[in-house]
LUMLO-856824 format. One record per residue (C-alpha): residue in one letter; z negated, y, x negated. Coordinates in steps of 0.001 Angstrom, whole numbers, plus 500000, padded with zeros to 6 digits. Each point is the difference from the previous one (the first is absolute). Layout:
REM LUMLO-856824
aZYX;...
//
This chain:
REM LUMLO-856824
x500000500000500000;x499499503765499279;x498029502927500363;x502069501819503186;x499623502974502363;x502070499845502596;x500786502829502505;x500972499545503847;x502441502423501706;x497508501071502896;x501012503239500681;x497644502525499851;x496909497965499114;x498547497706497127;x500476496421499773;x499887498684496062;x499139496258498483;x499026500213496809;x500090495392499108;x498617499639495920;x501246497407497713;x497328497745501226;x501564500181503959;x496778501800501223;x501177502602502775;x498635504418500691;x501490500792502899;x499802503837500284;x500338501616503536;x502427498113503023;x502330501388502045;x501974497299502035;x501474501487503063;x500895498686503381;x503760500861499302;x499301497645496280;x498860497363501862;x502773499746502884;x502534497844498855;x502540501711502096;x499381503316498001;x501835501120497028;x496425501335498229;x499060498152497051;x498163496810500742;x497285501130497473;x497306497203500977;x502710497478499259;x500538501816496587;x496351499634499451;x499077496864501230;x502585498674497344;x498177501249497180;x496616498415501143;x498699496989498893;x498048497207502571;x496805498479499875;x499320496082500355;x500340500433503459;x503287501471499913;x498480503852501439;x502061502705497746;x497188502417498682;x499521503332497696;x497673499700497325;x499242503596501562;x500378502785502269;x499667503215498503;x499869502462502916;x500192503701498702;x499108501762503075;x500374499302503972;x502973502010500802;x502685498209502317;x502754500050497238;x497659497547497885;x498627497541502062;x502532499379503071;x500238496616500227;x497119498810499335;x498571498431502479;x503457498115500837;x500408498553496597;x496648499618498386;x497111498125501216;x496715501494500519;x497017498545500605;x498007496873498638;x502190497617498032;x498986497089502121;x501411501831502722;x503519499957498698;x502129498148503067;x503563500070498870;x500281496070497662;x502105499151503216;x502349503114499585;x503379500115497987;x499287501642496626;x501656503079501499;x497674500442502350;x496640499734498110;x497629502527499386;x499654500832496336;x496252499924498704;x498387502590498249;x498039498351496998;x498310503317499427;x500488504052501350;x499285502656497818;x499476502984502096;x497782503186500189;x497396500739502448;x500133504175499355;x503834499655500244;x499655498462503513;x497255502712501223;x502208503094498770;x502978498391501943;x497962499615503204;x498784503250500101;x503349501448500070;x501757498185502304;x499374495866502589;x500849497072497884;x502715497955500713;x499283496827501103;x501390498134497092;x497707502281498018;x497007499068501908;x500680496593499916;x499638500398496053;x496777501592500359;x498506497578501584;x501042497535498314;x498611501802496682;x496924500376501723;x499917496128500925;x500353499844496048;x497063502673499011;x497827497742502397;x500911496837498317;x499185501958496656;x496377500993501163;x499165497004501018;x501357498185496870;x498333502802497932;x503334500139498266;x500139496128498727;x502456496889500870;x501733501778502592;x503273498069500724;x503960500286500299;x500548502002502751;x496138501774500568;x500618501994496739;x499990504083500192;x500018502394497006;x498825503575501084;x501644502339498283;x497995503054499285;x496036500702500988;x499894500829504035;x498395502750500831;x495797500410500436;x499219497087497921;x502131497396502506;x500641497354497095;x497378500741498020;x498765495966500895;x503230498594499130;x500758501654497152;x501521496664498323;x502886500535501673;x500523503823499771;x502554501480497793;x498642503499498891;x502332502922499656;x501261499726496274;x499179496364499599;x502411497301499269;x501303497073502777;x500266496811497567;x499888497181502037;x502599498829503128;x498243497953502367;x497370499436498151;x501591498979496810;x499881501832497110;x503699500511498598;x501525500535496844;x503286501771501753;x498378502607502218;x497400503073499606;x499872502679502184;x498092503484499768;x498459501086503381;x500745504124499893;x499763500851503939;x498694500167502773;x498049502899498323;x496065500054501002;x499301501388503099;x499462503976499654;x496394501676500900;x501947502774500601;x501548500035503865;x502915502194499289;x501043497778496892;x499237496755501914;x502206500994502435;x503149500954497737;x499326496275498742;x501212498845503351;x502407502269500287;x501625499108496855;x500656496258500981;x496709498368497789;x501475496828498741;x499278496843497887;x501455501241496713;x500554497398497488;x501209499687496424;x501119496422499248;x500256498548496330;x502202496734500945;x501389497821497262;x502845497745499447;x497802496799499214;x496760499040498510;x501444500951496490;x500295503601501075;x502679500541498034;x501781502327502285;x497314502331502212;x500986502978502513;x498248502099502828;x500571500871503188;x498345502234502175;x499773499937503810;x498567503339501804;x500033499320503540;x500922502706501786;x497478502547497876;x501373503229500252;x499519503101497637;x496301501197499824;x499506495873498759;x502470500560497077;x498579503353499186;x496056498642499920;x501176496928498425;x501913502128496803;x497069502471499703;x498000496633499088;x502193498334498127;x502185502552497843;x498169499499497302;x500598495988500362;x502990500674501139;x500821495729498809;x497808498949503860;x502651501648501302;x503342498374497612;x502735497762501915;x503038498218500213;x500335499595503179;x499055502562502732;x500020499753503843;x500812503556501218;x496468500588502205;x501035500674503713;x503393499281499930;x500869502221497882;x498820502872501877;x500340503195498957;x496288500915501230;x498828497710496546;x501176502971497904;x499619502962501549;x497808501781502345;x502431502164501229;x502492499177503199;x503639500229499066;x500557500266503578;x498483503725499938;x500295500914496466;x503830497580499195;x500187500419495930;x497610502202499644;x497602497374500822;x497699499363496682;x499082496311498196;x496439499482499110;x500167499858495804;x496766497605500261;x501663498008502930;x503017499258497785;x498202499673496816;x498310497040501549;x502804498577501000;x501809500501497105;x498433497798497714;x502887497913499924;x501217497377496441;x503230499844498569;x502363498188502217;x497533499980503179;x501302499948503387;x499264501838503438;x500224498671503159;x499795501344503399;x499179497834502999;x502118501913502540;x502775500319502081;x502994501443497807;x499580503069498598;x502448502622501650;x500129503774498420;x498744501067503884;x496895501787501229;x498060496550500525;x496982499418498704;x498857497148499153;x502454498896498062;x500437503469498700;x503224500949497820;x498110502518498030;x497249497838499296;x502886497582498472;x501216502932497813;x496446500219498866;x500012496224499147;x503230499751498339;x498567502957497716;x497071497797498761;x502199497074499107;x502842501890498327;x497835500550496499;x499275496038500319;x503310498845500520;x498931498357503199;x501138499342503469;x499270500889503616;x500624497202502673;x499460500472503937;x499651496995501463;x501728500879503559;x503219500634497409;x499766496543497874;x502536499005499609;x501403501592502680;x498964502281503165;x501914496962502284;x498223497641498903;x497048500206497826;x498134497094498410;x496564499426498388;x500164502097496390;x498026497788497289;x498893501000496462;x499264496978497396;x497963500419497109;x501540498640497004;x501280500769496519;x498143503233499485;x501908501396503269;x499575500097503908;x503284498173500349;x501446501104504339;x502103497443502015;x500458499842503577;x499135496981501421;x500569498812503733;x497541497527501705;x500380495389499087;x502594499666503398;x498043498301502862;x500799498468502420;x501161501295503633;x496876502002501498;x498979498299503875;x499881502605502585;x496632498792502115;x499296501413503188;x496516500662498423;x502219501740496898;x502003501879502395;x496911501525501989;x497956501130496554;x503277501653498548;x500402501847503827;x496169501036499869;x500010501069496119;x502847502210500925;x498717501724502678;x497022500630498211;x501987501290497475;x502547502623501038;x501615502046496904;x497945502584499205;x503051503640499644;x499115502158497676;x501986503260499721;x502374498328502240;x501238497347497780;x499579496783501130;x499636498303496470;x496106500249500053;x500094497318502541;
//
């Protein structure tokens, strides 16, 4: 095998596998649509993409080593509850089904209790979201009464960053502090993966800063260290911000400038779809051109190695007045890997804007080596009445959302 990261064309949202040498699985974020998973529509069957990357347990159940969630928004957890299972492992009731139509377990979630409260404060939960929750919470439990020892496959949770009032203060064994390394995947310590926690940043005492945290999109931000095999002989980064937005970028430089290596990569997601609200504080819908870049915002960001790549988990980029993706925020992009000599991919436009296909990176021979690689061919999907009904009540539940009257925010 090798050390991969693998992009899905999911629009405007975050879906990204990350499988190391060894075949252990991150899932980062979800976004599986109703239109992905009718057969009868053109969108790109995404869970099928997935599901061909995963590997199966003795009982034949395809599973993900874990589920990194980087916040609750819509965009990064629809689907959820359609293709994972939640709950107890013992309660898992699809053996009978065609591998198709099994739930995929979750070995272990990585997720962030001060993430989830700054997202419900601003706006419901979807239900996929609060499905996660509780499932989390099912986890935490499990944790507290385990004290933090022998929990299983399945009951595992990782909390990413202290909750707020001294919440995990008991179950500190499995809390990642901000600025603390992740080196172990489902409970395994690994030679090809360590990760650097740097957000959600600490809730604020102050309520006027606390509440430009949520406005700013607080996200699970991660720095990955993932190499090619247990030699490490080849060994590159890649950093996934969520959807964290510009005051996150601009606290996170004035900590680290003068470390400026925490913040290095080869590989960078663009954070919220490459918005142009990650940069800038100004609206270039009131102030066009004139609207300014935050220097700390794109210092942050800028950190980038010789050769590295940026990717944005969009729709195509147009040069239009939508936001996200945002043109200008591109421009900005393209600026930060000219002096590397690197590239800038968009996923809705990879290969093509017809027909995209899942956008993978291997680690090998000192390089992150692309290729665009299409899901193992399956065989015909069955149309169940049962199938039929859950694709008809996903989709009504989950009209296209305009924004700026363009429909490709749906």
């Amino acid at each position: 095998m090798a050390t991969t990261i693998t992009f899905f064309p999911v629009g405007n949202g975050g879906m990204t596998l990350v499988t190391l040498d060894d075949g252990r699985t991150i899932l980062i974020d979800c976004n599986i649509t109703a239109a992905a998973d009718d057969p009868k529509d053109s969108t790109r069957d995404v869970a099928k993409d997935l599901r061909a990357r995963l590997k199966k347990d003795k009982a034949g159940r395809p599973f993900v080593d874990v589920f990194l969630l980087t916040h609750p928004d819509q965009d990064h957890c629809r689907g959820i509850e359609n293709h994972f299972h939640l709950g107890k492992p013992a309660d898992y009731a699809d053996d009978k089904k065609a591998d198709k139509e099994k739930h995929i377990l979750i070995q272990e979630i990585w997720s962030s209790p001060i993430v989830f409260r700054r997202a419900s404060a601003d706006h419901k939960l979807c239900d996929d979201a609060t499905a996660f929750n509780s499932e989390a919470k099912r986890r935490v439990e499990i944790a507290r009464t385990k004290k933090c020892a022998g929990i299983d496959e399945g009951d595992r949770i990782q909390i990413l960053g202290e909750d707020e009032n001294g919440k995990t203060d008991d179950i500190l064994e499995i809390v990642v502090k901000i600025d603390e390394d992740i080196t172990k995947v489902n409970g395994v310590t690994s030679k090809l993966f360590k990760a650097r926690l740097l957000a959600p940043l600490p809730k604020s005492d102050d309520d006027e800063e606390e509440e430009k945290l949520r406005k700013n999109h607080s996200s699970v931000i991660i720095n990955m260290e993932l190499a090619d095999s247990g030699a490490r002989k080849t060994i590159k980064n890649y950093i996934n911000g969520g959807d964290a937005e510009v005051l996150i970028w601009e606290k996170l430089w004035a900590k680290h400038k003068n470390t400026p290596a925490i913040l290095e990569y080869d590989l960078l997601e663009t954070p919220h779809h490459c918005s142009w609200h990650t940069l800038s504080w100004d609206s270039r819908s009131e102030l066009g051109d004139k609207a300014k870049v935050s220097t700390d915002a794109k210092n942050a960001l800028s950190q980038i190695r010789d050769g590295g790549r940026i990717v944005s988990s969009s729709c195509p980029i147009k040069d239009d007045e939508c936001d996200p993706p945002s043109h200008a925020a591109k421009k900005e992009y393209e600026g930060i890997i000219s002096d590397a000599k690197g590239e800038f991919f968009c996923t809705g436009e990879s290969p093509n804007e017809k027909t995209p296909e899942p956008l993978e990176f291997t680690v090998m021979d000192q390089k992150l080596k692309k290729s665009v690689r299409g899901a193992v061919v399956e065989a015909p999907y069955v149309m169940t009445k049962s199938l039929v009904d859950e694709i008809a009540r996903k989709a009504a539940s989950s009209e296209p959302v305009s924004k700026g009257g363009d429909s490709r925010y749906a």
